[in-house]
C-alpha positions in Angstrom: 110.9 148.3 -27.5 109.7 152.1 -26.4 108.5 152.5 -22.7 106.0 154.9 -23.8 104.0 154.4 -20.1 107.2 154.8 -18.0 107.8 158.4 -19.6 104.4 159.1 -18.9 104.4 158.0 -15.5 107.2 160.8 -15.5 105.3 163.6 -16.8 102.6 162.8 -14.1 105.6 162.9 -11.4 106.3 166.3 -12.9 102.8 167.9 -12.9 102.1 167.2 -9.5 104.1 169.8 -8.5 102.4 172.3 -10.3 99.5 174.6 -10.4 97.1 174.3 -13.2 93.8 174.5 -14.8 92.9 172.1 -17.8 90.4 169.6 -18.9 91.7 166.3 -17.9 90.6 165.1 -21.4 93.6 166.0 -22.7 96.1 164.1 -20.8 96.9 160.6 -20.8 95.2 157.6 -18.2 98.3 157.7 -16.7 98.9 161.3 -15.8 95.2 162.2 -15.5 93.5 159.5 -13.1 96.8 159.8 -10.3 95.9 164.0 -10.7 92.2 163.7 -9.9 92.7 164.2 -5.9 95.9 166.8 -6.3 94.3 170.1 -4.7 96.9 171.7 -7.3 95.4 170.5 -10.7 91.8 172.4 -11.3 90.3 170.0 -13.8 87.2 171.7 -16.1 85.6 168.5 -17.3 85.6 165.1 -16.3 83.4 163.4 -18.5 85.8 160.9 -20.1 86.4 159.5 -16.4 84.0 156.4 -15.2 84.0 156.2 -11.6 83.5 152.4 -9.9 80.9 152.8 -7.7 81.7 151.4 -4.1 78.5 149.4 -3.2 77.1 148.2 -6.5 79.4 146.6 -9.1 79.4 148.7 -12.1 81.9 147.2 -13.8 80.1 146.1 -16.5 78.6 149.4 -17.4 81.9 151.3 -17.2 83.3 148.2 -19.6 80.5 148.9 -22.5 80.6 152.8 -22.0 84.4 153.3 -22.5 84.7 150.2 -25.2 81.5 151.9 -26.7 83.2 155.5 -26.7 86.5 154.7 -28.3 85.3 152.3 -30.7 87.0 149.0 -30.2 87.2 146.5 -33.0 84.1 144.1 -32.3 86.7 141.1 -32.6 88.2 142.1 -29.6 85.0 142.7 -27.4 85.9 140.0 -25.2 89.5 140.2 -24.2 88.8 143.9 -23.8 85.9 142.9 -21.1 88.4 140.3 -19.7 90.8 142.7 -19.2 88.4 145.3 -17.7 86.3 142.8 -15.4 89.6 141.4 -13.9 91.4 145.1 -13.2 88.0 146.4 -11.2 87.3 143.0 -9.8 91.0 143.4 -8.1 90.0 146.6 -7.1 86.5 145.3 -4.9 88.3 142.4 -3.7 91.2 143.4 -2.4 91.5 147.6 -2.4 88.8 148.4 0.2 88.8 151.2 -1.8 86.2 154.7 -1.3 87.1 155.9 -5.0 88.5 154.4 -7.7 88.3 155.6 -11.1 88.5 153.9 -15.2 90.1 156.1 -18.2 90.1 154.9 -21.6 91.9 157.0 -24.4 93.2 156.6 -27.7 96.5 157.4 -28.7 97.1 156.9 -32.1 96.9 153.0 -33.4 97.7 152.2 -29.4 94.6 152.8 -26.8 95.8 153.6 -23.1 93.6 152.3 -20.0 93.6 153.3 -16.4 92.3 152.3 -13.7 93.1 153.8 -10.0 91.7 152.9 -6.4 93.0 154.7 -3.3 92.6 151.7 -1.3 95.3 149.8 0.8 97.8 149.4 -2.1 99.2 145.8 -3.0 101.9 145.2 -0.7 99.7 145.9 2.0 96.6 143.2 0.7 99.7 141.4 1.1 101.1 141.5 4.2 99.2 139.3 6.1 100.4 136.5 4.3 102.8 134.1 5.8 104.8 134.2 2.2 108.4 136.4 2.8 108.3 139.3 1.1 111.2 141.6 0.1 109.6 144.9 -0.4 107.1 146.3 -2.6 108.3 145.7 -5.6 108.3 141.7 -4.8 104.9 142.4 -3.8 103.7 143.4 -6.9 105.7 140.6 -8.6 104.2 137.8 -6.4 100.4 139.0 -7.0 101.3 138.9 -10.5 102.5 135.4 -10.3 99.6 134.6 -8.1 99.9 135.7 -4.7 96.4 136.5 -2.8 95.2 138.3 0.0 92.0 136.2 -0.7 93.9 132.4 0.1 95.3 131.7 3.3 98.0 129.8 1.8 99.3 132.2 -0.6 99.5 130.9 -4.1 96.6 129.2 -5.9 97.4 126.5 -8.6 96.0 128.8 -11.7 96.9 131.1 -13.3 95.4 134.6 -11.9 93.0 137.4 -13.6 96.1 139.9 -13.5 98.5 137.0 -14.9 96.2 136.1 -17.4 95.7 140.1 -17.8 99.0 141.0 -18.7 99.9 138.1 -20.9 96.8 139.4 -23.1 98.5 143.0 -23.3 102.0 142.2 -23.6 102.0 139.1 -25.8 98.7 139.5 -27.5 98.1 143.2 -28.2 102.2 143.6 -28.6 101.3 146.3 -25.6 103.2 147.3 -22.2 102.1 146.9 -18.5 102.2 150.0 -15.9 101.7 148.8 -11.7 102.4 151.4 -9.3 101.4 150.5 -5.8 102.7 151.2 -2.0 106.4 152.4 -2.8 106.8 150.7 -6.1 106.6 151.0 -9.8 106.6 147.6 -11.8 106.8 148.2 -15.6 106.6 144.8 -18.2 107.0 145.1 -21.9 107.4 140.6 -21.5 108.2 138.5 -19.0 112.3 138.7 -19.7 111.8 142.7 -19.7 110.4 143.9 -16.9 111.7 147.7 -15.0 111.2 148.4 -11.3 112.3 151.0 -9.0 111.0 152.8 -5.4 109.1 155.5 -5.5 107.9 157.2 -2.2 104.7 156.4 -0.8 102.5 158.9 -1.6 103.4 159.2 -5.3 100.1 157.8 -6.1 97.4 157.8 -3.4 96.6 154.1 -3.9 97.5 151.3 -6.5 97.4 152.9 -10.8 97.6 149.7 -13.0 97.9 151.5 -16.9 98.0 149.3 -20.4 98.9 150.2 -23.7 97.8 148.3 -26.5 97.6 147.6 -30.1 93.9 146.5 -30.8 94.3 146.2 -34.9 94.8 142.7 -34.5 92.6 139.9 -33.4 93.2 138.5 -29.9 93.0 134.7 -29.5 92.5 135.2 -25.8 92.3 131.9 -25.1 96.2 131.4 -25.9 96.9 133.4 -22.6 94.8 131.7 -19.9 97.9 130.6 -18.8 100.0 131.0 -16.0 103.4 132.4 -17.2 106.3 133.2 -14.0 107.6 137.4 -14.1 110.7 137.4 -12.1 113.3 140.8 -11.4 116.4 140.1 -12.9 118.4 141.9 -10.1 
């Protein structure tokens, strides 16, 4: 299976070091939404970008705009608001976040989502937990499998919104999983094949959480309420 966000994540790793002027329109959720706050990129326009508004939840308007805008099957209305109303719902629970942004695009039968906060990243929601941790990339891994800043104890006994989340991309849109947080990048195509590796930490101001999908299909998204365990093979 192609790792089509993990080469993209690399063509954002490479424009950041350069000087340019474009209309953020044309590049992908993945390169454009960790660009927005690099003094080096001079974006033009920035109308295909939603931004979540810090004291009012807007969530629900950003969900209808961009699902509007690309023109999303109507059969798959409600995973797509699912998916959307978990990812910012991390983002005001745990981020404590002063911008955070949503990008939709299509990219040819796939559609690419983004969502970014510059808040306190996952590993450090994390931290305050009395759960071991290894480093940031088991950080990511555990709040997949259900580890919250929001419980004193750690993990909860259901499955979580970003569990439930990326089951519905991977196994029910045939889709891939990009989480880059702190000093990590977690990439999942399914639970048996997952990539992660270090990055430093200020690759991407914040946590970036990118999906890629295949929305021809219908979603039975009660099939992936579930919880389902990721683990690193190391």
């Amino acid at each position: 299976m192609k790792r089509i966000l993990l080469n993209k994540f690399e063509e954002y790793e490479n424009m950041k070091k350069k000087d340019i002027e474009a209309d953020i329109g044309n590049f992908s959720p993945t390169v454009a939404l960790p660009l927005i706050n690099n003094e080096k990129i001079n974006f033009k326009k920035m109308d295909s970008i939603r931004k979540v508004n810090v004291n009012t939840d807007n969530s629900e308007i950003i969900s209808n705009e961009i699902l509007e805008e690309l023109n999303i099957n109507n059969n798959n209305i409600t995973p797509m608001k699912f998916v959307f109303h978990e990812l910012i719902s991390n983002i005001y629970d745990h981020s404590k976040f002063e911008n955070a942004y949503v990008m939709g695009k299509k990219d040819g039968k796939f559609y690419e989502f983004g969502f970014l906060d510059d808040g306190i990243t996952i590993p450090t929601s994390l931290k305050k937990l009395r759960c071991p941790i290894k480093d940031d990339c088991d950080a990511i891994i555990q709040a997949i499998n259900g580890l919250s800043s929001k419980n004193e104890l750690g993990y909860i006994e259901r499955g979580t919104g970003l569990n439930n989340t990326i089951n519905i991309v991977t196994s029910g849109s045939n889709g891939e999983v990009l989480i880059v947080s702190g000093c990590a990048l977690i990439h999942i195509l399914n639970k048996d094949n997952i990539t992660a590796r270090k990055i430093p930490r200020d690759c991407v101001n914040g946590t970036l959480v990118s999906l890629r999908m295949n929305l021809d299909s219908k979603i039975d998204i009660y099939k992936y309420l579930k919880q389902v365990k990721y683990e690193l093979i190391i």
